[in-house]
FIMAR-489582 format. One line per field, with one value per residue (C-alpha): chain; residue in one letter; x, y, z; residue number from 1. Coordinates in steps of 0.05 Angstrom, whole numbers. Layout:
BEGIN
chaine: (A:...)
residu: (A:...)
x: (X:...)
y: (Y:...)
z: (Z:...)
num: (NUM:...)
//
This chain:
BEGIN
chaine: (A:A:A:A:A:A:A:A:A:A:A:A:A:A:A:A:A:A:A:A:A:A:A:A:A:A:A:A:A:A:A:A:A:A:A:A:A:A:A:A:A:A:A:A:A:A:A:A:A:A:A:A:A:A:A:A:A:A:A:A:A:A:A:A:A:A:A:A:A:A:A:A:A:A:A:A:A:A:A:A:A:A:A:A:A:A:A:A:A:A:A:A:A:A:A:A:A:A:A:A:A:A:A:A:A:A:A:A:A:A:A:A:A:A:A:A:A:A:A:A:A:A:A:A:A:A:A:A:A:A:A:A:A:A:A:A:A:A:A:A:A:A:A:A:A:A:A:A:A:A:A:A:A:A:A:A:A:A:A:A:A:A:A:A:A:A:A:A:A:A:A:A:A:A:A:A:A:A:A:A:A:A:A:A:A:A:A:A:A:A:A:A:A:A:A:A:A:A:A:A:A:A:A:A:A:A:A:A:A:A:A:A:A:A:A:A:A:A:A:A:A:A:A:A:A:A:A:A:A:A:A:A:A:A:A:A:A:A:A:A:A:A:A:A:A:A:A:A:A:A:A:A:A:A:A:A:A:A:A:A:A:A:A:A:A:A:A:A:A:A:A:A:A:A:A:A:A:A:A:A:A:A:A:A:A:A:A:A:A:A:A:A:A:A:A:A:A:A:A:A:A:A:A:A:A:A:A:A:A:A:A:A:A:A:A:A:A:A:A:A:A:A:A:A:A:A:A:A:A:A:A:A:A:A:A:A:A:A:A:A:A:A:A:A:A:A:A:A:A:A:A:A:A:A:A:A:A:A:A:A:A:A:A:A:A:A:A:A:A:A)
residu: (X:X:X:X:X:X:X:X:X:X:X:X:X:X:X:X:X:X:X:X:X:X:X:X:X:X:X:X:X:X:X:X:X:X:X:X:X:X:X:X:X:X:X:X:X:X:X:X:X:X:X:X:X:X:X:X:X:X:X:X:X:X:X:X:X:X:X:X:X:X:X:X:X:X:X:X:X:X:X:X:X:X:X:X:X:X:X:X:X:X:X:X:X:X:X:X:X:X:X:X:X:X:X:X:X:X:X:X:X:X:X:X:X:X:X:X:X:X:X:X:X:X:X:X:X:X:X:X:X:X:X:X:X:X:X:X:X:X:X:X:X:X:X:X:X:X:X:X:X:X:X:X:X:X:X:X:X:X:X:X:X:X:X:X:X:X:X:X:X:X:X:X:X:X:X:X:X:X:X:X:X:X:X:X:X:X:X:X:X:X:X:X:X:X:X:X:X:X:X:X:X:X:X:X:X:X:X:X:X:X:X:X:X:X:X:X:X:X:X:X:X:X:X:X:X:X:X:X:X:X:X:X:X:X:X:X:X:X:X:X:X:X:X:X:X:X:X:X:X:X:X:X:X:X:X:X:X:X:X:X:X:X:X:X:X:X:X:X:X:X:X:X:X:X:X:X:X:X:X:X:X:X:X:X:X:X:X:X:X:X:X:X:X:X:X:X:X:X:X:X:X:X:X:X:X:X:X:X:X:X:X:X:X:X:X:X:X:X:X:X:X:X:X:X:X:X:X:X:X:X:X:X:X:X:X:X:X:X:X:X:X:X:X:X:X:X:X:X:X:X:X:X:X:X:X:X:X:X:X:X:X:X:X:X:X:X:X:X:X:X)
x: (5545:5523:5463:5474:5434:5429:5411:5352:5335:5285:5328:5354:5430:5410:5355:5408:5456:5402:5389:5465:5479:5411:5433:5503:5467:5469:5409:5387:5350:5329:5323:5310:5333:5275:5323:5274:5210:5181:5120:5161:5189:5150:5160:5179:5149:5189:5264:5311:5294:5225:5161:5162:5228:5204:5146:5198:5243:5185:5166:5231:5247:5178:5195:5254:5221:5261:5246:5246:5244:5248:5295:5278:5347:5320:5352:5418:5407:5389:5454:5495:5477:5419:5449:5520:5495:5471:5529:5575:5542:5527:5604:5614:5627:5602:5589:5575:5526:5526:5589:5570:5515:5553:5613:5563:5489:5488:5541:5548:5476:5459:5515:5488:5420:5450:5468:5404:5378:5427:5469:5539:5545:5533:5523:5504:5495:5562:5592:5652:5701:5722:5786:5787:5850:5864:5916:5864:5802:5825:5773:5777:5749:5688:5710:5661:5706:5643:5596:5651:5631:5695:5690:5629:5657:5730:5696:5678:5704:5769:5747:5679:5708:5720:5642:5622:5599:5589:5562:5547:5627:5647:5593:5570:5512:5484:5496:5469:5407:5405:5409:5347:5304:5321:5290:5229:5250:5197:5262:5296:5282:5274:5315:5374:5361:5399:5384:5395:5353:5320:5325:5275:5256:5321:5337:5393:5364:5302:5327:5372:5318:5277:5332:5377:5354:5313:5364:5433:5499:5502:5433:5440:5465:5541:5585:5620:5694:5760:5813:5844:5781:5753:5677:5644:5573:5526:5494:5439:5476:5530:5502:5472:5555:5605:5681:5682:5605:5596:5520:5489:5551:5515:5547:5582:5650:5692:5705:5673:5673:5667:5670:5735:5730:5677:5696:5636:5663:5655:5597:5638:5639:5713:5702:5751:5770:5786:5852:5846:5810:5871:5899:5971:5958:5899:5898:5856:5826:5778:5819:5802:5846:5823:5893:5965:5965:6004:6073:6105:6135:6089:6063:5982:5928:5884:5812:5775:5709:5672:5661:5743:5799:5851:5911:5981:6000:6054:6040:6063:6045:6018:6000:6009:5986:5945:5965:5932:5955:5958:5895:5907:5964:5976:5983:6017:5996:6047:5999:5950:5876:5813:5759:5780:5727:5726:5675:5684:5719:5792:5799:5877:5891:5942:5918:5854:5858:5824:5877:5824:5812:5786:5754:5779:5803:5835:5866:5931:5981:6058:6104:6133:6063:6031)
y: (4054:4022:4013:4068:4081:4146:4168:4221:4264:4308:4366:4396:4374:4297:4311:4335:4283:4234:4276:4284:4207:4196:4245:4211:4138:4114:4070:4107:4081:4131:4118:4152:4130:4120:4138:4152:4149:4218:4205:4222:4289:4357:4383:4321:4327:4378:4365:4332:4261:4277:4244:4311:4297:4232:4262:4311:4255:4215:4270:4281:4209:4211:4271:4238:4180:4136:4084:4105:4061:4082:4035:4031:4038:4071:4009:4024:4093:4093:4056:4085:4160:4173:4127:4151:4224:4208:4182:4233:4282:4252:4239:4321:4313:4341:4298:4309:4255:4277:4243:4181:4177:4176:4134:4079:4073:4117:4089:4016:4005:4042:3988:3916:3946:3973:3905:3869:3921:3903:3971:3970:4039:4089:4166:4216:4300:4313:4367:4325:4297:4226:4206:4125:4103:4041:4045:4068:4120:4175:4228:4304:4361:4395:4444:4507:4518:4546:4483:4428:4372:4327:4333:4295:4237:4213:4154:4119:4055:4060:3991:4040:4091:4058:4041:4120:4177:4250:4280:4355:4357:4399:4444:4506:4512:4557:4525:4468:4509:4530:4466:4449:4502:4486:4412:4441:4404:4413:4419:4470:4519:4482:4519:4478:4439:4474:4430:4363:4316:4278:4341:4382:4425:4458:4443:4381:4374:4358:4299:4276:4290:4238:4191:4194:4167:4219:4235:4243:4274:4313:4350:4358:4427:4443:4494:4540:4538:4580:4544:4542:4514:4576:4575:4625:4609:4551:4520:4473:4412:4401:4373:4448:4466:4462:4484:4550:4567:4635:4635:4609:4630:4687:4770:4796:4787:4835:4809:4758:4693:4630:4552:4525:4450:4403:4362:4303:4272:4328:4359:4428:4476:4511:4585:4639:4698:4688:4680:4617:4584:4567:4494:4480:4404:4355:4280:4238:4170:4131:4130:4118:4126:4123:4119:4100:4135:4194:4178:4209:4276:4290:4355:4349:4411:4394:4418:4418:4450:4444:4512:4520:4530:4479:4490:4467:4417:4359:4283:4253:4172:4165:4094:4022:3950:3949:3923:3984:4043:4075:4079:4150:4205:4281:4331:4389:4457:4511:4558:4555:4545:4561:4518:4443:4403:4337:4293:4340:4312:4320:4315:4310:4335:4342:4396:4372:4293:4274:4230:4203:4236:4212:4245:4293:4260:4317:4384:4425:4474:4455:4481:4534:4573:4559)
z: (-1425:-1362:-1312:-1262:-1191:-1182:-1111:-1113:-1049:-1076:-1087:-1155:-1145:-1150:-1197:-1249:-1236:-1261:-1319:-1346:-1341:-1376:-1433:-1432:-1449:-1391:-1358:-1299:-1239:-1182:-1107:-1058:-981:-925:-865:-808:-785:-808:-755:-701:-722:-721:-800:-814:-886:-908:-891:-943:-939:-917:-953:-999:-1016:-1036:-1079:-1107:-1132:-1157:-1200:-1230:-1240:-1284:-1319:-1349:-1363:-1311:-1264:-1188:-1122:-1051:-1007:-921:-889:-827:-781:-811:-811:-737:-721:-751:-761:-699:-643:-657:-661:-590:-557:-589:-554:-488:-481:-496:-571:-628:-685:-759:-784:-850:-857:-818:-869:-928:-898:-878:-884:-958:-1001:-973:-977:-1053:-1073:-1049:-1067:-1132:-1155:-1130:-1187:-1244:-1228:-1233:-1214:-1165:-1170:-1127:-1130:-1084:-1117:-1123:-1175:-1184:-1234:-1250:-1288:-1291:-1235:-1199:-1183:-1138:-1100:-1114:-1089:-1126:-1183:-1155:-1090:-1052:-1058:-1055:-1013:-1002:-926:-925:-956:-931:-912:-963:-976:-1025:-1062:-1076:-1113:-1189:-1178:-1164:-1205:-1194:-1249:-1218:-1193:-1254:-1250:-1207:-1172:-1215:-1271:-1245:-1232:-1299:-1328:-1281:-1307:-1388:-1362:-1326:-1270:-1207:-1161:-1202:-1154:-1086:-1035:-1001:-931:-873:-822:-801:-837:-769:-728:-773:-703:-713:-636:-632:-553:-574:-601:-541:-493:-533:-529:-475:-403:-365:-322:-357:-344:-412:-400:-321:-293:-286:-289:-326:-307:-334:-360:-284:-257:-224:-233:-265:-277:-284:-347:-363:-393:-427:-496:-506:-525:-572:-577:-613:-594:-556:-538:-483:-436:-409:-391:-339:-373:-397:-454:-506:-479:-521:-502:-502:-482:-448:-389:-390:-328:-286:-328:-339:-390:-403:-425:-446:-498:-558:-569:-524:-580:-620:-622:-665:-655:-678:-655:-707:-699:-735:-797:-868:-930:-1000:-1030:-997:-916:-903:-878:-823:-835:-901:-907:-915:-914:-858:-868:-799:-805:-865:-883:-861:-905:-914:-863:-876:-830:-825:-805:-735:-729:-648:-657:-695:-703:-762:-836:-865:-823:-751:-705:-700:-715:-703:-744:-727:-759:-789:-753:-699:-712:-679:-653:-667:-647:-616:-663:-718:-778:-803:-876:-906:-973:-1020:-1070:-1093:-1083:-1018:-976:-930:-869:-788:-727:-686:-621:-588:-596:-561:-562:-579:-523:-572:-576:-504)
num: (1:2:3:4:5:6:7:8:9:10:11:12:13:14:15:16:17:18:19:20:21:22:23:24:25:26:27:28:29:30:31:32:33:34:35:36:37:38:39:40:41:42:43:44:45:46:47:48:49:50:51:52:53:54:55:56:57:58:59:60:61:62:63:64:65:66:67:68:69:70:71:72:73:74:75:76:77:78:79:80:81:82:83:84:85:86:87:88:89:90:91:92:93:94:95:96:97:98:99:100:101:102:103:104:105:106:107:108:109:110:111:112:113:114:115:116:117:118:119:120:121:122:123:124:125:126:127:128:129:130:131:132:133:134:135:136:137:138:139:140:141:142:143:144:145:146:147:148:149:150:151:152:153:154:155:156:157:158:159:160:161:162:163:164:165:166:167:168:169:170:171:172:173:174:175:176:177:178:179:180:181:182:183:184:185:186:187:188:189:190:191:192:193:194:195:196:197:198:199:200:201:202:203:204:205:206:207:208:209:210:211:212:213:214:215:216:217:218:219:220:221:222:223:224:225:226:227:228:229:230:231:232:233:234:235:236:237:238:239:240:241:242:243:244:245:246:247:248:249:250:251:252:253:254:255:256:257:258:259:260:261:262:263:264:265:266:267:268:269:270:271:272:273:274:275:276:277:278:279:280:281:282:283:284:285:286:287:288:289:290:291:292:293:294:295:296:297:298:299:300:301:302:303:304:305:306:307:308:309:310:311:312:313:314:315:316:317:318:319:320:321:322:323:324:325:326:327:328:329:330:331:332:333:334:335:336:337:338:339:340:341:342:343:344:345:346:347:348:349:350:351:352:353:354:355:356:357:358:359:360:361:362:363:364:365:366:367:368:369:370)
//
């Protein structure tokens, strides 16, 4: 058995995981991640990695008779979760920061802390799967298909993944629950955080406000345009929008109208029905593979959206010059999809073994469907 850090966020996913490796054997040390300055935030108590969070994870960690720290990574976390959160949206984008958190400031820093500690491993409660063999550990989605959390984490490090343990990946929620309540566990209960962790308010713009310049393009006025150009109304900044989003447009259309594209340079807004929604291609950069890259002309499933089934897709290489892959490709979709985001993640499958994944760059139409 081994010395195992088990990352503890207050909630009753975590607070399992640290129980089943404990009943496996294993050593078990708890920590729980300091990412912001709770001060600052309205709420800030009671969102995931809030100070109750903290005193949640405490209490479990002492119920199982285990030792618990709490690490400070807010400067990390600011960097490179907050600050890119930021600038993703002030250039029109919409980012996912969950996924910066775990491809960054979570994993990398629970590992050189880990081993300060004596830890040679690293769990978390992902409701994902890892295989090690000896040729190698390879990422897997989580066996209950409506909690899996592989989109979160195509960026980890590859070289992390022999060092990594999931122990709630073969389990359902419930009966992780369940094993939660047998254990008396204070968070058996605790409803799931919704919102984003340093954005407790609920309101993203609260957050830019704070941050961005008083006077930036991405919260001054525009307007609404149609795909042509022709304007058709006026909003209050374009940060307050997101491909796929429908509110916020305003009436007077005949039909539902729903944002299509944001131009940052020109501070517009691109509207229109539905069926304008649908992209066939998806440009990826910021690449990260935890096993051999996709080659050109391999069939993946593409999931876009977290909550987004898988679509079927094939592999186009746009660009070289690195040892390890391109910095970026396309891949083209057997059929059209709605709403690809720029910022959002693209995660590439095959089956259940997470290829790796990148950000969504851009998104068209092939010729053959315009």
């Amino acid at each position: 058995m081994s010395r195992v850090l088990v990352a503890m966020s207050g909630g009753v996913d975590s607070s399992v995981a640290a129980a089943l490796l404990a009943e496996a054997g294993h050593e078990v040390v708890g920590v729980t991640m300091k990412t912001f300055c709770y001060s600052e935030t309205p709420g800030h108590g009671k969102t995931c990695c809030g100070l109750d969070g903290i005193t949640d994870a405490r209490r479990v960690a002492d119920a199982l008779g285990i030792a618990h720290y709490v690490f400070d990574v807010e400067e990390d976390f600011t960097r490179d979760v907050i600050d890119d959160f930021v600038d993703e949206y002030a250039r029109g984008r919409t980012p996912n920061p969950c996924v910066r958190c775990n491809s960054n400031t979570k994993f990398r820093d629970l590992l050189v802390r880990g081993r300060a500690l004596g830890c040679d491993r690293i769990a978390t409660g992902h409701y994902v799967r890892v295989a090690h063999a000896p040729e190698g550990s390879t990422l897997m989605r989580g066996l209950d298909p409506s909690k899996d959390q592989s989109y979160f984490l195509w960026g980890l490090p590859a070289d992390l993944l022999p060092r990594l343990l999931f122990p709630v990946g073969e389990l359902t929620k419930a009966e992780v629950r369940t094993r939660a309540r047998e254990l008396a566990l204070v968070t058996a209960d605790k409803p799931e955080s919704q919102e984003i962790c340093f954005v407790p308010s609920g309101d993203y713009r609260d957050l830019l406000r704070r941050r961005l310049e008083t006077v930036h393009p991405a919260l001054e006025p525009g307007h609404l345009v149609l795909a042509d150009g022709t304007v058709v109304g006026e909003h209050e900044g374009f940060a307050g929008f997101t491909v796929g989003q429908r509110k916020r447009i305003g009436g007077g259309f005949a039909e539902p109208m729903f944002v299509l594209e944001i131009r940052p340079d020109g501070r517009e807004v691109v509207i229109g029905p539905r069926e304008q929604l649908f992209r066939d291609r998806v440009v990826i950069e910021e690449l990260n593979w935890l096993g051999p890259a996709p080659g050109p002309g391999r069939k993946v499933r593409a999931q876009l959206r977290y909550r987004a089934p898988a679509a079927v897709g094939e592999v186009r290489l746009l660009a070289s010059g690195r040892s390890d892959g391109p910095d970026r490709l396309e891949v083209v979709l057997d059929e059209p999809q709605a709403a690809i985001t720029p910022g959002q993640s693209a995660v590439l499958f095959d089956g259940d073994v997470v290829l790796g994944g990148g950000r969504i760059a851009s998104a068209g139409l092939s010729a053959s469907t315009r």
